[in-house]
N, C-alpha and C positions, 0 to 999 in steps of 0.2 A: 114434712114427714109423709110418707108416700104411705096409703093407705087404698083398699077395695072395700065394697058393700055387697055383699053378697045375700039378700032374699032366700030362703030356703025353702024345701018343699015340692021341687018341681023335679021330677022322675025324668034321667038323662035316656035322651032315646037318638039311633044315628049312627054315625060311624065316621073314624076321624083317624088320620096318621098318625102316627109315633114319629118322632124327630132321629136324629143321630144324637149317639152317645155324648153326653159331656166331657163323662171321665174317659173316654176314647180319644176322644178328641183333642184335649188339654197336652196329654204325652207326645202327643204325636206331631203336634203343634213342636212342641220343645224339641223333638228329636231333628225335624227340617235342618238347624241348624247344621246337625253336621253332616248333610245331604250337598253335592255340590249340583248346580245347575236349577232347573226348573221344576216345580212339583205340582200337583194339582190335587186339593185335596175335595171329598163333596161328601155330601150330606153331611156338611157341619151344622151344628145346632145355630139361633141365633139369639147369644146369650152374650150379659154384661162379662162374662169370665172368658169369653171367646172374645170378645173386642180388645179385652184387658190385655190377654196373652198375643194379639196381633198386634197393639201398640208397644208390645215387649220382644219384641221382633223387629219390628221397624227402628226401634233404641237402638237395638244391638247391632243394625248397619244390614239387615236384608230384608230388600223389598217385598213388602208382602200386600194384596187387593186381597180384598174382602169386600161380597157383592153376595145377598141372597145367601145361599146355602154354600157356596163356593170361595175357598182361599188359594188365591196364585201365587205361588212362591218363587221367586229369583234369588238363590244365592250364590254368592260369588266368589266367599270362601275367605272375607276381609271381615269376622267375626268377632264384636268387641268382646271382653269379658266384664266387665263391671255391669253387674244387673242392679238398676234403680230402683234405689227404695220406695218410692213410693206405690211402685206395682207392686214389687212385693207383700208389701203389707198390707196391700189390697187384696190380694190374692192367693192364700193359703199354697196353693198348685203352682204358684209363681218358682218356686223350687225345685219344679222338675227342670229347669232348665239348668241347675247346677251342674246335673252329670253331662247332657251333651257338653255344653262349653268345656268343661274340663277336657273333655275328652279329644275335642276338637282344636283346643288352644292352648291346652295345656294348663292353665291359672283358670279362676274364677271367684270375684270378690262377688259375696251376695250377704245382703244383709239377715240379721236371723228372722226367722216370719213371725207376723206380728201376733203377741200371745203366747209365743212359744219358747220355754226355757231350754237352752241348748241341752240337758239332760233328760228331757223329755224326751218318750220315745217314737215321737215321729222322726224326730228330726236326728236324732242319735242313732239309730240304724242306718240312714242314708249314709252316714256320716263315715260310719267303724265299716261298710262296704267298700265307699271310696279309699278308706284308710290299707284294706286289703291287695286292694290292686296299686298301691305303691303310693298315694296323695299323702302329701302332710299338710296339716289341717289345723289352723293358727286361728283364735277369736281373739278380737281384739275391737271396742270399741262399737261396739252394737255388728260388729260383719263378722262374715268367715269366712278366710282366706282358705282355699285350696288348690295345690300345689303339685304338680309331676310333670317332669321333664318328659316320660310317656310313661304310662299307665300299662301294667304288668298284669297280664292275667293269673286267676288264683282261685282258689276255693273259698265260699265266700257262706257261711251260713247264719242265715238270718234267725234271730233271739225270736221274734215275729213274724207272720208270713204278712208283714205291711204290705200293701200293691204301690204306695210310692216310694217306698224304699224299692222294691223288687224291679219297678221300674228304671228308675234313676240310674241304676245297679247296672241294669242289663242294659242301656242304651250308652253307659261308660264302658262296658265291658266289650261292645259289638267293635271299636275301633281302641281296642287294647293288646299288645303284643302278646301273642301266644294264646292260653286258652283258658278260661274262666267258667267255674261249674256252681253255679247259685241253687244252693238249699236251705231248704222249706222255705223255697218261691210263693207267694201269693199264686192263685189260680183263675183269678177276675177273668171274663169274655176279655175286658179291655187290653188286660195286659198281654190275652193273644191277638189282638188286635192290632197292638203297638209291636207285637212281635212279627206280626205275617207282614206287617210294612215294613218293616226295615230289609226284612227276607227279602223281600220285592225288590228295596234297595241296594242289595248287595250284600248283606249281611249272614253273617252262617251262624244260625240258632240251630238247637234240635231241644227236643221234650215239649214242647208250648202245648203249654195246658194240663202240664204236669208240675208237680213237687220241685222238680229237677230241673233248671235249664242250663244249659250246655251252648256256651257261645265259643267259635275260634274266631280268633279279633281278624280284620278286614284293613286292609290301608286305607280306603275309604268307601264311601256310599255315594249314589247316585241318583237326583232326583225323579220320582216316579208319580204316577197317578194313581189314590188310593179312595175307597169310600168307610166312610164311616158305618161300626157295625149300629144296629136301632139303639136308643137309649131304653133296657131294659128297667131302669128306675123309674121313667116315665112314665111305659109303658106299664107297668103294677099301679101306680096311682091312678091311671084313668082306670085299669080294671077294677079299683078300689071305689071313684066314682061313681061308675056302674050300681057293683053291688051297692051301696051306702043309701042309693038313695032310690033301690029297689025299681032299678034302670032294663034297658035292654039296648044294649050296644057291644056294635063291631069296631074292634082296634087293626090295622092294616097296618104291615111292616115291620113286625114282631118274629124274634127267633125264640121257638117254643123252651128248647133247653136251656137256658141265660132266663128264663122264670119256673124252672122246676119248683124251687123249693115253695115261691110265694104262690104257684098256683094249688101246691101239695095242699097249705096252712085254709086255702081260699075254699077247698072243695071240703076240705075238713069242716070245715064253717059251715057249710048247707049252702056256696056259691055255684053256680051252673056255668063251668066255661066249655066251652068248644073248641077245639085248635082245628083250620083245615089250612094248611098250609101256612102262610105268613099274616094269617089272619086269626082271631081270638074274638069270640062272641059270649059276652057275660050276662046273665039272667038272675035273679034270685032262684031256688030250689027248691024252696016247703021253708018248714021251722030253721031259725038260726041258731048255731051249736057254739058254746066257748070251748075256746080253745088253750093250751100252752104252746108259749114258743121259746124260744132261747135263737139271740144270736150270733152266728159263727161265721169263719170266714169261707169262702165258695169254695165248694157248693151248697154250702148248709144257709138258712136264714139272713137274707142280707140285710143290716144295722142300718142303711140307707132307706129300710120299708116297714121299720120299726115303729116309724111315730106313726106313718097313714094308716099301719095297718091297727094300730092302737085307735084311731079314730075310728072307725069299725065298729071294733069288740067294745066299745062304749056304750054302742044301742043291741049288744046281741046278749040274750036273758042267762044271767048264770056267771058265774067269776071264771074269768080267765087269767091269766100269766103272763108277765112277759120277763124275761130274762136279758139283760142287755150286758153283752159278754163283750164289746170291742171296744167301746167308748167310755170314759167314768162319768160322764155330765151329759147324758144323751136322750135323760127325762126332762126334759125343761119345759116341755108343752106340756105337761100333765095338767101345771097348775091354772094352764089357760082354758085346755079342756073341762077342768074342775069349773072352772065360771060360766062355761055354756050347761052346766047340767052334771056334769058328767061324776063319776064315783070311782076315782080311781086314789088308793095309797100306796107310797113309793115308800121303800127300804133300801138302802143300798143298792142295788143293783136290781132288784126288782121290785117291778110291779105287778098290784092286783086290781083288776080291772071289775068291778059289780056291774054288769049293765042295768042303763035306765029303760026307762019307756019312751024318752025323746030328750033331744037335747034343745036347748032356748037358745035363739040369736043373743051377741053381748059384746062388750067392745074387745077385744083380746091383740095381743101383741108377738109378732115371729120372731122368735129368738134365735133362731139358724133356716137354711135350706129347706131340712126335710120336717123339721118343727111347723113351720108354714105351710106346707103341703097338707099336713093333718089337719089346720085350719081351718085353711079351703073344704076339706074334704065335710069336716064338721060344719062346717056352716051352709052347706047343700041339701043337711039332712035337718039344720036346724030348727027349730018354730021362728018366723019371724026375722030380724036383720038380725045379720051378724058384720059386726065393722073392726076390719084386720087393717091393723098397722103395722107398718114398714116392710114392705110386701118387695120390696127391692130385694130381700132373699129369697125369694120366690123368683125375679126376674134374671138372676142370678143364674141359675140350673133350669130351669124351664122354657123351652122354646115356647111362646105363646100360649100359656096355658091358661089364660084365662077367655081367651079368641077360642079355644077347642073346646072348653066348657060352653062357652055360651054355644058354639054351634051344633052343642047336643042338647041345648034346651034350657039350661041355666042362666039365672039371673045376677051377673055380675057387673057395678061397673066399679069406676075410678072415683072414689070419695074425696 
C-alpha cells in the first residue's frame, strides 16, 4: 500500500510550473486514433492514466513513444476494435475511446467500466448520442457491442452537459456522414481543447466553447502537432497550497480564464492572487472570510476543486457551505478530514464546514483523485505527521506533485 508522510507547518514559498491538462490530454490521446499518419502531441502530463491510455494504443495496433512530456504517434490506419478489459477497468476515461473506434471502424466491443451500471448516467448519455447518429448498441456479457455501417449525422441533445459524453459525441460525429448539432454541450477549456485539435486535423467544428456544437463530418483526419492546454485543476490546488499554509508563491503556465470561478471563491475568502500574464502569485490578505459554494458545470464552481477547496475552509473561522451538485458520493474525504481536526457535517448533498483553529497530523486514507489532494493540502497545514495512504490516486492526476510541493518548501516523503 503506497503511502506519503507529510510534516506540517512549513509556509510554501517559490514558484513552480503547472503541468498539461490530464482531462485534455486523455481525449485527445483517444481521438489520435482516427488521425492517419504522424502526430505529436507535448506538454502531456506524466501520469499513471497517461501510460494507461498509451499502452491502450499500442493494443489497438498504433505506434505510440512516450518520452518526457512528449507522445509520437504513427497511425497507419489498421485499427483494432476490441478495447481490453483490463484497461478499462483501470481507467474510468478508458471509454473515450469508444467514439473514435466506432467512428473510425465502424464496430467497437468495449467492456462496461468498472463500477458502472449501464443505466448510470455517465455511461448512458455516451451511449443514446452514439445511438442518434445511427449505432445499435448490444450488452451482453459484461461488453458493449456497438455497431454502424457509418455513422449519420443528427441532432443530438444531451439529458446532461457530461464533458465525456460531449466529447465521445463530438469526436464520433467529426468523421460522421453529413452534419451533427450537439446540445447542451459541456463547456470544459478541455473540450475546446480536444476541439481546436481535431480542427487542426481536418475537422469542421464551429461553436467551441459554446452550448452548441456544430460538426459537418470529414472523410478523414490528418496527423498534426498539438500542445496541451495547463492543467487548470492543478493549477488551483497549488494555489490552494499557497493560501492553506499562509505561503507566498508564483504558479507559471496558467490561463487566467480556465480559473475564473475558483479564483472568484479564493479572493472571496481573503486570498491575495495576482494574474500578470501566465503567471499567478498567491499571498494571504488579512482575516479569513467563510464562504458558500455550490458546484456546477463550467463555468460555474468545478466538482474537481471541491474537496481541496474544502480543506481550506476547514481552518477559515465561521461556517461555510459547500453544495456538490455533479457527483452523489463526492464527500467521502470529509470523514478523513474529520480525523485531522476538522468540524465538518454532511447531509445529502451538502456540507457544513465549522472552522477550527488547526488541524492535527493522523493517519487518513484517499478514496479518489481529488479526495487526496485535500489530504495533502490538510496535512501541510497540519500540527505534526500526517500519514496518507494509497496516494496512487494522487499519482494518477498529478504530474509530480509531491516533487513541486517539496520544491516550494514542504516536507514530504515516501512512507
Amino acid at each position: 500500500m503506497s503511502k506519503v508522510l507529510i510534516h506540517g507547518g512549513a509556509n510554501l514559498v517559490g514558484k513552480v510550473q503547472v503541468s498539461g491538462a490530464k482531462n485534455a490530454a486523455l481525449p485527445i490521446l483517444a481521438a489520435v486514433t482516427m488521425l492517419d499518419g504522424k502526430s505529436v502531441l507535448s506538454n502531456i502530463p506524466r501520469l499513471t492514466d497517461i501510460t494507461t491510455m498509451v499502452r491502450m494504443l499500442r493494443t489497438l495496433g498504433i505506434k505510440a513513444e512516450h518520452a518526457g512530456h512528449t507522445v509520437k504517434i504513427t497511425n497507419k490506419g489498421n485499427c483494432k476494435h476490441l478495447i481490453p478489459y483490463e484497461l478499462v477497468t483501470k481507467m474510468r476515461a478508458s471509454f473515450f475511446i469508444s467514439g473514435p473506434i466506432l467512428a473510425r471502424t465502424g464496430f467497437v466491443k468495449i467492456p462496461m467500466p468498472g463500477g458502472c451500471a449501464i443505466g448510470s448516467r455517465p455511461v448512458d448519455i455516451h451511449l443514446k448520442g452514439f445511438a442518434a447518429l445511427g449505432a445499435n448498441i448490444e450488452v451482453e456479457h459484461g461488453f458493449i457491442d456497438i455497431k454502424a455501417k457509418k455513422l449519420k449525422g443528427n441532432k443530438v441533445r444531451l439529458a446532461f452537459p457530461s464533458v465525456g459524453a460531449t466529447e465521445n459525441i463530438l469526436m464520433a460525429a467529426t468523421l460522421a456522414e453529413g452534419d451533427t448539432r450537439i446540445e447542451n454541450a459541456a463547456r470544459e477549456p478541455e473540450i475546446e481543447d480536444l476541439a481546436n485539435f481535431l480542427n487542426k486535423a481536418g475537422a469542421k467544428i464551429k461553436g467551441i466553447g459554446s452550448e452548441v456544437l456544430e460538426i459537418k463530418g470529414v472523410a478523414s483526419l490528418k496527423g498534426v502537432e498539438h500542445a496541451v492546454i495547463p492543467d487548470r485543476i492543478e493549477a488551483g490546488t497549488l494555489l490552494l497550497a499557497g493560501a492553506i499554509t499562509n505561503g507566498d508563491i508564483t504558479l507559471s503556465g496558467i490561463n487566467e480564464l480556465h480559473l475564473f470561478s475558483l479564483l472568484e471563491k479564493m479572493r472571496e475568502i481573503g486570498i491575495k492572487i495576482d494574474i500578470q500574464g501566465n503567471e499567478a502569485h498567491v499571498v494571504r490578505n488579512g482575516p479569513l472570510q467563510p464562504v458558500s459554494i455550490e458546484t456546477l458545470p463550467y463555468p460555474g464552481f468545478p466538482t474537481d476543486m471541491q474537496a481541496q477547496i474544502m480543506a481550506l475552509l476547514c481552518i477559515v473561522p465561521g461556517r461555510s457551505e459547500i453544495r456538490e451538485t455533479i457527483f452523489e458520493n463526492r464527500f467521502m474525504h470529509t470523514q478523513e478530514l474529520n480525523r485531522m481536526g476538522a468540524h465538518i457535517k454532511v447531509k445529502d448533498n451538502l456540507a457544513v464546514v465549522e472552522g477550527v483553529e488547526k488541524l492535527s497530523g493522523a493517519p487518513v486514507k484517499t478514496t479518489d483523485l481529488r479526495a487526496g489532494a485535500a489530504l495533502w493540502l490538510a496535512g501541510l497545514v497540519a500540527e505534526g505527521d500526517t500519514l496518507i495512504y494509497d496516494i496512487e490516486h494522487i499519482e494518477r492526476g498529478y504530474d509530480d506533485l509531491q516533487g513541486k510541493l517539496i520544491s516550494l518548501g514542504a516536507s514530504i516523503r515516501k512512507a
